[in-house]
C-alpha positions in Angstrom: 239.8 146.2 178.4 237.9 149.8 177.7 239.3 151.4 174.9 242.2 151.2 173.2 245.1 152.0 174.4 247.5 152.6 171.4 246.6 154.2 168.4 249.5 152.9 166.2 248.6 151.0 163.3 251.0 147.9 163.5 251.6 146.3 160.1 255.2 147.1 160.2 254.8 144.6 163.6 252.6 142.4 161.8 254.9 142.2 159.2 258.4 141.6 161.2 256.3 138.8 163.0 255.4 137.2 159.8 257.4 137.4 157.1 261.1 138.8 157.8 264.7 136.9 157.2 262.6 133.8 156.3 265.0 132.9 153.5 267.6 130.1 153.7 265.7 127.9 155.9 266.8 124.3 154.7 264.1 122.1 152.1 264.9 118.9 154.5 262.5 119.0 156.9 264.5 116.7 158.8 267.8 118.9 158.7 265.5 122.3 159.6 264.4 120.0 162.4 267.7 119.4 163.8 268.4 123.2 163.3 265.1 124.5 165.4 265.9 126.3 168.5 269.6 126.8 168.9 271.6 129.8 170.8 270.5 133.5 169.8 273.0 135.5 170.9 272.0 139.4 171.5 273.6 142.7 172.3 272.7 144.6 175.7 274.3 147.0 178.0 275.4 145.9 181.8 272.3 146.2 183.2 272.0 147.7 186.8 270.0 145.2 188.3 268.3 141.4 187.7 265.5 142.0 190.1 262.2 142.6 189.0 261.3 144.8 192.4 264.3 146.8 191.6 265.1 147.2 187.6 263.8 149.8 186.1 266.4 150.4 183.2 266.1 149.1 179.6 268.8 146.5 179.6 267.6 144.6 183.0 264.3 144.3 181.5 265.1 143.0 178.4 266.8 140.2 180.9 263.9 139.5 183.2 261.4 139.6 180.9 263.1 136.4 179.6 263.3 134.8 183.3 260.0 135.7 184.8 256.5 136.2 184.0 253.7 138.0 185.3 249.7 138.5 185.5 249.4 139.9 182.0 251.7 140.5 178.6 251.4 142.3 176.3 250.6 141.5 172.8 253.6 141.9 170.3 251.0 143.5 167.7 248.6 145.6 168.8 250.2 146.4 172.8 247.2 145.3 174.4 247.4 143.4 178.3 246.5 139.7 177.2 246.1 137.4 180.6 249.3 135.8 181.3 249.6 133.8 184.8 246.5 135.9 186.0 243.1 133.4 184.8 241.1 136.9 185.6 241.4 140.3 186.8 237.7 141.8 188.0 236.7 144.7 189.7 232.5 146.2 190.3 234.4 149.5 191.9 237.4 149.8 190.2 239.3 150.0 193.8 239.1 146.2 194.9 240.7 143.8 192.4 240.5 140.5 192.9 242.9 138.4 190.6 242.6 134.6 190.3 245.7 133.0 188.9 246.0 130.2 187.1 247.3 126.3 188.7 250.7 124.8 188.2 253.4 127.5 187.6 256.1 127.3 190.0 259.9 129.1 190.0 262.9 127.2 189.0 263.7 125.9 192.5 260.3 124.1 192.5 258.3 126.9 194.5 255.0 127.5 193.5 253.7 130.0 191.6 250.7 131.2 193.5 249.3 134.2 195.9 251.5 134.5 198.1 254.4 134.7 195.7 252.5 138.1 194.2 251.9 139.3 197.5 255.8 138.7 198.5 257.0 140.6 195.6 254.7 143.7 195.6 255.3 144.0 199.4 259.4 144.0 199.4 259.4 146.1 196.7 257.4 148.5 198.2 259.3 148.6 201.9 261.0 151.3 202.0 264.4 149.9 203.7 265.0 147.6 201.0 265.5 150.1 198.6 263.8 149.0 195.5 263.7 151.0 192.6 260.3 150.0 191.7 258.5 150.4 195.4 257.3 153.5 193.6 255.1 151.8 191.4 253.2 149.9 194.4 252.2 154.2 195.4 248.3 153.4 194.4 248.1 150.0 196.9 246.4 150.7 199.8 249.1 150.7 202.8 251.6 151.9 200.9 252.2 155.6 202.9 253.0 153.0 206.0 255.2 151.0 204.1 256.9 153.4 202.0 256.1 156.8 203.7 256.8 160.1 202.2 260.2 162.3 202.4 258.8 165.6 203.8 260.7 168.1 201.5 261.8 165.6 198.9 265.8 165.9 198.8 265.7 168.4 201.7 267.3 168.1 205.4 264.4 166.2 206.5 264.1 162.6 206.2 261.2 160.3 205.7 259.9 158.8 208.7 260.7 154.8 209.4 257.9 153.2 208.3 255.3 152.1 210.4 254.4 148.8 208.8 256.6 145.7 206.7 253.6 144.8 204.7 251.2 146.4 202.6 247.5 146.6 203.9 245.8 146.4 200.2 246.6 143.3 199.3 245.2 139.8 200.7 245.2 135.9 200.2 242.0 134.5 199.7 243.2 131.2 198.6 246.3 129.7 196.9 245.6 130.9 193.7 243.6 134.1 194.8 244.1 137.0 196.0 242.8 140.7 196.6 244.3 144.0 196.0 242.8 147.3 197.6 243.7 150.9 195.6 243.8 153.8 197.3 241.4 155.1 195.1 239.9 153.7 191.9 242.4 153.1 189.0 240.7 152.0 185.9 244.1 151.4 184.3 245.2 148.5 186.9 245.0 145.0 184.8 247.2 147.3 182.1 249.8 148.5 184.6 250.4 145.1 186.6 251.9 144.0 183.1 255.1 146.5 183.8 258.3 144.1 185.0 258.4 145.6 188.5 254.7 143.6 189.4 256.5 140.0 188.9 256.4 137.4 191.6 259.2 136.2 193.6 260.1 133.3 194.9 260.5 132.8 199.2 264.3 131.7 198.6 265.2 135.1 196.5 264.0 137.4 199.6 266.0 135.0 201.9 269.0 135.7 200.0 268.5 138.6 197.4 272.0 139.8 196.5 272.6 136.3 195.5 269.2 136.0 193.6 270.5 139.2 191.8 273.1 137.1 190.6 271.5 134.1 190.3 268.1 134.6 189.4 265.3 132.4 190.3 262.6 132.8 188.2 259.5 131.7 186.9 260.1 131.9 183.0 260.7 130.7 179.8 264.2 130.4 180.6 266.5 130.6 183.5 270.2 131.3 184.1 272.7 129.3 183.0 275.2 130.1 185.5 275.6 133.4 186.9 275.3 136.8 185.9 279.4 137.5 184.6 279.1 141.0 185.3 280.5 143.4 182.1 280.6 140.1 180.2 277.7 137.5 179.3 274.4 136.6 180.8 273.3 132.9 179.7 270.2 131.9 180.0 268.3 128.5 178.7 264.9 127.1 178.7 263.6 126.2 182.1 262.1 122.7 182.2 259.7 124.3 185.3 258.1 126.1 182.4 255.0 124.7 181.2 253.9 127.6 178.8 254.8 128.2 175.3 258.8 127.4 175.3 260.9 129.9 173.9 261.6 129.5 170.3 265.7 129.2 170.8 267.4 126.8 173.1 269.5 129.5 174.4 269.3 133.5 174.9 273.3 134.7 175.1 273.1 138.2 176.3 276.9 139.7 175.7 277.8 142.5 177.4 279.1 145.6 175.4 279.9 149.0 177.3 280.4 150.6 173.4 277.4 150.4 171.2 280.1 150.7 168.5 281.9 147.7 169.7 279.0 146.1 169.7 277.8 146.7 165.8 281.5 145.2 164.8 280.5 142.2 166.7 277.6 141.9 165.0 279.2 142.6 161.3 281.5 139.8 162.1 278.9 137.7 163.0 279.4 137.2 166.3 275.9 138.7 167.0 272.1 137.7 166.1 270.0 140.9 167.2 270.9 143.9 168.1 267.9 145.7 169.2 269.5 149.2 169.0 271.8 150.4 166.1 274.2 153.4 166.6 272.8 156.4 165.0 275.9 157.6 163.2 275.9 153.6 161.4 272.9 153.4 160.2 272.9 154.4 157.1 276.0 151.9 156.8 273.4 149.3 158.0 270.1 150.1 156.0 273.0 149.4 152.8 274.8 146.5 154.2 271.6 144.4 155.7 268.5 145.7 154.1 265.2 143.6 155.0 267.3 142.3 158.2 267.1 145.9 159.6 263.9 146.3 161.3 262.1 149.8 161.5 259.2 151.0 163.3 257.4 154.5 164.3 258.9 154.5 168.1 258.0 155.4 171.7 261.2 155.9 172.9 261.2 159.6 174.4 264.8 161.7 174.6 265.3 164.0 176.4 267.6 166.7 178.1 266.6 166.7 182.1 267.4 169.3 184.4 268.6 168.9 188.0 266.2 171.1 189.9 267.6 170.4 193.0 270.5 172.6 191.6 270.0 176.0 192.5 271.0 177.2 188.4 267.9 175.4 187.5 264.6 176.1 189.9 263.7 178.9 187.6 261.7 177.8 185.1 262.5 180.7 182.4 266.0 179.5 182.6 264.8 176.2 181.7 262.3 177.5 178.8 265.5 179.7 177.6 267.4 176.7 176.8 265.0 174.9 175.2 264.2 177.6 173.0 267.9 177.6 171.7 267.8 174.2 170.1 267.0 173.4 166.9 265.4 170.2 167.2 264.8 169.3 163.5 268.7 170.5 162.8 270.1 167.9 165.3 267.8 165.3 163.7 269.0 166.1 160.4 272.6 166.2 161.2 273.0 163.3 163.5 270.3 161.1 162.9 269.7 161.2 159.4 266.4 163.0 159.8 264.7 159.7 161.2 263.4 160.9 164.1 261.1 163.1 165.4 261.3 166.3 167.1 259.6 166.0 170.2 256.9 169.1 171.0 255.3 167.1 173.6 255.9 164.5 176.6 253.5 161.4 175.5 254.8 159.3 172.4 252.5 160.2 169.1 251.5 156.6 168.8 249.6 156.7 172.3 246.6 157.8 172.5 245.7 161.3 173.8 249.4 162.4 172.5 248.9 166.0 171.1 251.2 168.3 168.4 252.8 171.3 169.9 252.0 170.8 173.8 255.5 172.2 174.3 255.3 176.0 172.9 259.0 176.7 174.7 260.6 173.6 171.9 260.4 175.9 168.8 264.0 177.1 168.8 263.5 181.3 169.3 266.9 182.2 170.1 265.6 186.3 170.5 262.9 185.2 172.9 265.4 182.6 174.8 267.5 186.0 175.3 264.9 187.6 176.7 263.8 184.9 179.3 267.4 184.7 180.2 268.0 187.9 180.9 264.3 187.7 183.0 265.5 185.2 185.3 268.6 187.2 186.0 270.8 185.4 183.3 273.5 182.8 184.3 276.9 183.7 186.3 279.3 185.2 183.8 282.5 182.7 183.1 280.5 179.6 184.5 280.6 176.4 182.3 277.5 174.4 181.9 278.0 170.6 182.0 276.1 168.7 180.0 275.9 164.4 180.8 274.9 161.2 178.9 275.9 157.7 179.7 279.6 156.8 177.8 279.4 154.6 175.0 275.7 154.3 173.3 276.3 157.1 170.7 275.1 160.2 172.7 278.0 162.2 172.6 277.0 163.9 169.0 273.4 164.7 169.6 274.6 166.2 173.3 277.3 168.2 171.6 275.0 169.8 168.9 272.5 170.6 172.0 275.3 172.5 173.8 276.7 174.1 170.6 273.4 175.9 169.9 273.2 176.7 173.6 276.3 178.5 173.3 275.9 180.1 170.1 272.2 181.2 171.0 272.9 182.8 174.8 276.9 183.1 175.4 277.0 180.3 177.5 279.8 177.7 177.7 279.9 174.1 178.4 281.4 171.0 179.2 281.0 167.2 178.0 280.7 164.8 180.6 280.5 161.3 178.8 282.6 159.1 180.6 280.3 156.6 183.0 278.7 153.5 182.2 274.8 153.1 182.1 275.1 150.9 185.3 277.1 154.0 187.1 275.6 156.6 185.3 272.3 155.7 187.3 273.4 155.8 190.4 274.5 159.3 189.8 270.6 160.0 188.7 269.6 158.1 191.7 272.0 160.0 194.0 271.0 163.4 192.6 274.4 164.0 191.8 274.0 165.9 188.2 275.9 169.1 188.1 273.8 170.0 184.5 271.6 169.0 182.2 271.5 165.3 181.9 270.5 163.1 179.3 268.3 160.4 180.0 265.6 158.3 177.5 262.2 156.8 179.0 259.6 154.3 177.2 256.5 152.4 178.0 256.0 150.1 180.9 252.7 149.6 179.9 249.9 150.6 177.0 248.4 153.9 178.8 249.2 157.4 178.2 250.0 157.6 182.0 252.9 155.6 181.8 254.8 158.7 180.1 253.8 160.8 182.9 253.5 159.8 186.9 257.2 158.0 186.6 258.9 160.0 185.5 257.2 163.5 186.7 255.3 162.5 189.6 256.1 163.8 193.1 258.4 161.0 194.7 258.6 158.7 191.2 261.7 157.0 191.4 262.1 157.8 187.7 261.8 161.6 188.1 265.5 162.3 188.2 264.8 166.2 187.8 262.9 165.8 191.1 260.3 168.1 189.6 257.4 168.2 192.3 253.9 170.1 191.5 251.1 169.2 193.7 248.5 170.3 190.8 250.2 168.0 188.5 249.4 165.6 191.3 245.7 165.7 191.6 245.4 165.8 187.9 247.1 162.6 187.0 244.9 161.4 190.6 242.0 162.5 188.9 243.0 160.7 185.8 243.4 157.7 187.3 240.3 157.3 189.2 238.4 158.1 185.7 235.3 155.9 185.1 237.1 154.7 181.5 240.7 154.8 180.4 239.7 157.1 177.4 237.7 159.7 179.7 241.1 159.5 182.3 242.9 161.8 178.9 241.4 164.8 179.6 242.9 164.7 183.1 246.3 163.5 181.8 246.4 166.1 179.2 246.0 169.3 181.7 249.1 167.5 183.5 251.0 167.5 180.7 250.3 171.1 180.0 251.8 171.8 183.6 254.9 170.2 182.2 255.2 171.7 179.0 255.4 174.9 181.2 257.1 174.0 184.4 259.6 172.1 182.2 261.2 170.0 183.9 263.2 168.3 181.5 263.6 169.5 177.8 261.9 167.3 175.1 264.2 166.4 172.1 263.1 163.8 170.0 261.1 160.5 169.6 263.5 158.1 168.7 262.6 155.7 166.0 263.0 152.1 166.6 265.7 150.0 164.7 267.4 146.8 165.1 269.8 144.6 163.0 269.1 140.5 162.9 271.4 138.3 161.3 270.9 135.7 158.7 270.8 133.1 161.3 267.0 134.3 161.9 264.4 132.5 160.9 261.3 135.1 162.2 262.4 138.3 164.2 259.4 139.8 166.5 259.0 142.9 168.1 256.3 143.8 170.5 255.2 146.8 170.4 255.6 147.6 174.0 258.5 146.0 175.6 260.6 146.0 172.0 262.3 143.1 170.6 260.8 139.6 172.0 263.9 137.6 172.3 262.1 134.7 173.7 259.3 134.4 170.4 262.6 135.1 168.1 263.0 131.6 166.2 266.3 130.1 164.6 266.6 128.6 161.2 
C-alpha cells in the first residue's frame, strides 16, 4: 500500500492481542486441550440485515464478518488491507484493477469461491431494484449510472429513471480465479476499500432465494449458521468445515440478542455473557471497579453525532443548524454522562486517521450569544413549536440526547421532545425512509483504513448513509478529486477542503468521539480487537 493509512499508535491493540485475561488457563496440558475452542457467547443488537450487499449497520457486520470473507482484511494491529482471498490486487493506471484470487475456497453449500462469485455480489448489490443498502458503495465501478441511475432531485417528486442495464459494465471474468474491475476514474484507495463487508462474494443459490439466505446465510467463512437467524433472540453460528483458512479460535460464536444494552450488562455480570463489545456509558465506572484488566480500552473512531433532516423545511437553513450547535457544551455532556472519557468532536474524520485536523468545526464551541444571533438571522424558529429530538431505544442514548436538548432550550427558548422508543432494526428504516421529524441521533465508523471513509457515506450526494440527505456538488468534485489523487497521502488535501464544506454547511452536528470499551469474561483466554472492524470474535480464544 502507499502510505499509511492510520496514524494511531496501537500498543493498547498490541497489548489486548497478547497478553490480556491470560490467567487461570489450566497447567495440564491435556485438560487445557480438552478446553480449547468452546462456545463464546457475545452481546449484539438485532441486526437489520445478514446480507453483505445490504448491511451497513454495526451489529449485522459484526455477524457477517464471522460468515464470510473477502479480497482483503484488515490487520487487528496496525488497520492495514492485508490480502485475504484476493492472491493480488494491481493496477499501472489506477482505473483498471485486475484482482487474481486465490484456488480452493468455496461457500458452505459447496460453490466455489471464484470470479464469478465477486462479480455476482458487486452487481446485485449495485441494481437498483433490489434495494441494497450497499449498491452505493459500487458508485466508482464503471456502469454503475446504468445500473443504479441517479434520482433527479434526490427526495423530490421526481423519480430515478429504471435502469437501463442488470449488470455492471466495469467488471469482467478473465478466468475462474480472475477478474477485472474498471473505475470510473482512478481511485488510488481501491485494494483498501474492497475490504469494507458490502464487497463480499455471494454464492449463485443466495441470489436465487435471498430472503431465505437472509435467514439462512450461506457463506464462505470461518463459520456458518447453526440454524437460522431467531430474530430478537440468538444467532448460532459454528465453524464451517468448507473453511480451509485459519479456523476460528472457538468452536462456537453465540450472538444473543438484547434490545436493552442494560439488560445486556446484567447478563453479562451473571455470567451469562463472554464479550460485550460495547459497555453502557452510565455502568462504566461500575465496570472499570468490578472487572479491571478484563475491560478493554482504546482511543476510538466511533463518530456521534446529532444529524439533521434537511429534507425538513425547519432545517435547510444552515444558520439554524450552526445555532444549535453553538448551544451545546460538548465537554459538559462528556463530563456528566460519560465520565469525561470521550472526546468532543470539533471535526468529521476520527483523530487517529490520518489527515484528521483540531477545530475544523468553528460552529462546535458552545457560544450561546452568537447562537442567538444566527437564530434570530435565519428568522428564528415558530414560537410554541417543540423540537423532537431521536435516538434508537435501549443502547444508553437517552441521557446524552437529553443534556443536548436541555442546553438547546436553556440557550435559545426552544422546547423539545424525547423520542426514544424504536429499536435499531426499526429505527433505520425510519432514517432510510426519511421519516425524522428532528434532529436525530445516529453513530458512524470505519469501513475501511482511509480518511474518505468518514466522508462520501455518509455526506456524499446519493450515499445511502447520508441520512440528512445533505447534497453539495462542490463537496462532490472534491472528494472526486481526492480520489483520483496519484497517492492516498496527496488525496488529504482534497478530502480536507470537503470537510471544510461540512464544517460549514453542517449537515449533522458533531458531538463526540466515542472511546472504545468492552467487557470479556474470565472464560477468555486472549481477547483481540482490530483496530478497524472492533472486537475479532472469530481470533477471540477460550481457556
Amino acid at each position: 500500500m502507499r502510505g499509511k493509512l492510520l496514524k494511531v499508535v496501537v500498543t493498547a491493540t498490541a497489548t489486548a492481542m497478547l497478553a490480556t485475561a491470560c490467567t487461570g488457563s489450566s497447567d495440564d496440558p491435556a485438560e487445557g486441550d480438552e478446553q480449547a475452542g468452546g462456545k463464546l457467547r457475545v452481546y449484539v443488537a438485532e441486526p437489520a440485515h445478514l446480507l453483505p450487499s445490504a448491511a451497513s449497520d454495526e451489529p449485522a457486520i459484526y455477524v457477517i464478518r464471522q460468515l464470510y470473507r473477502g479480497l482483503v482484511r484488515y490487520n487487528a494491529e496496525t488497520g492495514d488491507p492485508e490480502m485475504d482471498l484476493a492472491e493480488s490486487i494491481d493496477s499501472d493506471d489506477r482505473k483498471l484493477w485486475t484482482i487474481k484470487l486465490k484456488d480452493g475456497y468455496t461457500f458452505d453449500n459447496g460453490e466455489p469461491v471464484n470470479a464469478d462469485a465477486f462479480i455476482r455480489s458487486w452487481n446485485f448489490a449495485a441494481y437498483a431494484p433490489n434495494g441494497q443498502g450497499n449498491g452505493y458503495f459500487m458508485k466508482r465501478i464503471a456502469g454503475i449510472d446504468a445500473v443504479l441511475p441517479k434520482d433527479p432531485d434526490g427526495d423530490g417528486p421526481k423519480e430515478a429513471p429504471e435502469p437501463s442495464a442488470e449488470t455492471l459494465s466495469g467488471l469482467k471474468k478473465i478466468d475462474d480465479l480472475t477478474f477485472t474491475v474498471e473505475l470510473k476514474e482512478p481511485f488510488t484507495g481501491f485494494p483498501t476499500v474492497v475490504g469494507y463487508s458490502g464487497f463480499f462474494p455471494m454464492a449463485q443459490a443466495c441470489i436465487d432465494d435471498i430472503d431465505a439466505c437472509n435467514e439462512t446465510p450461506i457463506g464462505n467463512g470461518p463459520y456458518k449458521i447453526d440454524g437460522e437467524w431467531d430474530h430478537e433472540v440468538e444467532i448460532n453460528l459454528v465453524r464451517s468445515d468448507s473453511w480451509k483458512g485459519e479456523p476460528g479460535g472457538a468452536d462456537e460464536i453465540y450472538y444473543r440478542i438484547f434490545a436493552d444494552i442494560n439488560a445486556a450488562y446484567s447478563a453479562f455480570q451473571a455470567g451469562e455473557l463472554d464479550v460485550m463489545y460495547s459497555i453502557p456509558p452510565e455502568r462504566f465506572t461500575e465496570a472499570q471497579a468490578s472487572y479491571g484488566d478484563r475491560l478493554y480500552e482504546q482511543e476510538g473512531d466511533g463518530f456521534n453525532y446529532v444529524g439533521l433532516p434537511l429534507y425538513n423545511d425547519s432545517f435547510k437553513d444552515k444558520r439554524i443548524r450552526q445555532a444549535f450547535s453553538m448551544s451545546i457544551d460538548r465537554q459538559s455532556i462528556v463530563d456528566a454522562v460519560f465520565d469525561g472519557r470521550y472526546t468532543p468532536a470539533t471535526g468529521f474524520v476520527a483523530p487517529i486517521f490520518d489527515g484528521a485536523r483540531e477545530g475544523v468545526c468553528t460552529y462546535c464551541e458552545q457560544d450561546v450569544e452568537k447562537a442567538k444571533e444566527l437564530l434570530a438571522e435565519a428568522g428564528g424558529w415558530p414560537e410554541g413549536k417543540k423540537l423532537t429530538l431521536w435516538a434508537n431505544a435501549g443502547a444508553g442514548h437517552d441521557a446524552w440526547l437529553q443534556a443536548v436538548g436541555d442546553q438547546i432550550k436553556n440557550a435559545l427558548g426552544i422546547d423539545y421532545d424525547l423520542k426514544v422508543n424504536l429499536r435499531f432494526s426499526e429505527y433505520l428504516e425510519v432514517a432510510d425512509n426519511r421519516e425524522f421529524t428532528g434532529p436525530f441521533r445516529l453513530g458512524w465508523g470505519p469501513d475501511y483504513p482511509f480518511m474518505e471513509t468518514y466522508l462520501a457515506p455518509v455526506f456524499g450526494s446519493g450515499a445511502d448513509s447520508n441520512a440528512s440527505t445533505f447534497s453539495n456538488a462542490a463537496f462532490d468534485i472534491l472528494m472526486k478529486q481526492g480520489d483520483s489523487a496519484p497517492s492516498m497521502g496527496e488525496a488529504i488535501p482534497y478530502y480536507q477542503q470537503a470537510e471544510d464544506i461540512l464544517a460549514e454547511e453542517l449537515p449533522v452536528i458533531p458531538m463526540f468521539w466515542r472511546k472504545e470499551a468492552a467487557l470479556y469474561s474470565e472464560n477468555v483466554d486472549t481477547f483481540v480487537w482490530n483496530q478497524v472492524s472492533g472486537a475479532a470474535y472469530g481470533e477471540i480464544s477460550l481457556k
